[in-house]
N, C-alpha and C positions, 0 to 999 in steps of 0.2 A: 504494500500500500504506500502508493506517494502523497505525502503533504504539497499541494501548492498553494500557493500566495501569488497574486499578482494586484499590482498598484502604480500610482506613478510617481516619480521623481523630478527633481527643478535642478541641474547640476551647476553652479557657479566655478567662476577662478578662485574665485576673490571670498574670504571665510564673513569679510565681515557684508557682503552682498547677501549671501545665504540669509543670516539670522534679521537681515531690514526685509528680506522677503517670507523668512517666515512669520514676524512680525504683521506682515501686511495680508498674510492669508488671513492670521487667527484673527485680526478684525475684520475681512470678509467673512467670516464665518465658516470657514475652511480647516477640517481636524488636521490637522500636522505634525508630524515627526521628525525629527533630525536624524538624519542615519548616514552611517559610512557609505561614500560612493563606489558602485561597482566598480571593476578595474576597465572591464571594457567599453566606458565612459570616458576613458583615458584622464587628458590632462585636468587639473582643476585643483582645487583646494583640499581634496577629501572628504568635506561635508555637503548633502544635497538634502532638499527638502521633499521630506516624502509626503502622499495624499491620495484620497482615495481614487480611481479612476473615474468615477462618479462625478467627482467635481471638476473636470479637466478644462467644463467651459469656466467656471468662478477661475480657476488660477488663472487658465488665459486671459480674462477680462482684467483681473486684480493686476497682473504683467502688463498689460497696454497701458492702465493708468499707473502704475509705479513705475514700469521704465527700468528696471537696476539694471544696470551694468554686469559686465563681465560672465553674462549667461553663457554657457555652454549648448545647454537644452534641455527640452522636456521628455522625457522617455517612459518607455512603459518596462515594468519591469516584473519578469515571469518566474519565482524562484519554484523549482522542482528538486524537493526533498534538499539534501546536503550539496548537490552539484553546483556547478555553476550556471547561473540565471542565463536567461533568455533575456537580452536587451534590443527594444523599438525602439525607435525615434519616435517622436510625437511630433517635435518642433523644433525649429533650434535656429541661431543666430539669425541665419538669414532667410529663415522664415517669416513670412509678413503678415502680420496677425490682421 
């Protein structure tokens, strides 16, 4: 029997971009978690902000009107049991909301 999870993620460069965007979820009304970013995310700070798939229109909208900086992108992320996750893009830099 496999355990999955799947959710999305916000990956920034920059550590203090991450927490003004989670910041700006939880007063959208947006649950949130701070979590270690996948590796096959690559570059970035190490923290991204996790949420539920659910909400992916609030966090896009909540990004248009905050704008931060040093996005990465938005991914979806598929963990099956102990392996390594399934990573989608959702959106990302040069994506135009």
């Amino acid at each position: 029997m496999t355990m999955q999870d799947t959710f999305g993620i916000g990956a920034f460069r920059s550590r203090q971009q991450v927490m003004r965007f989670d910041s700006a979820l939880r007063r959208a009304g947006v649950r949130t978690e701070l979590v270690s970013t996948p590796k096959d995310v690559s570059i970035g700070c190490g923290l991204s902000v996790r949420f539920d798939l659910q909400d992916l229109n609030r966090v896009l909208h909540t990004y248009q009107q905050f704008r931060p900086g040093n996005l990465i992108g938005f991914y979806q992320v598929r963990q099956n049991g102990a392996g390594r996750p399934d990573i989608t893009p959702l959106a990302g830099e040069k994506f135009r909301f």
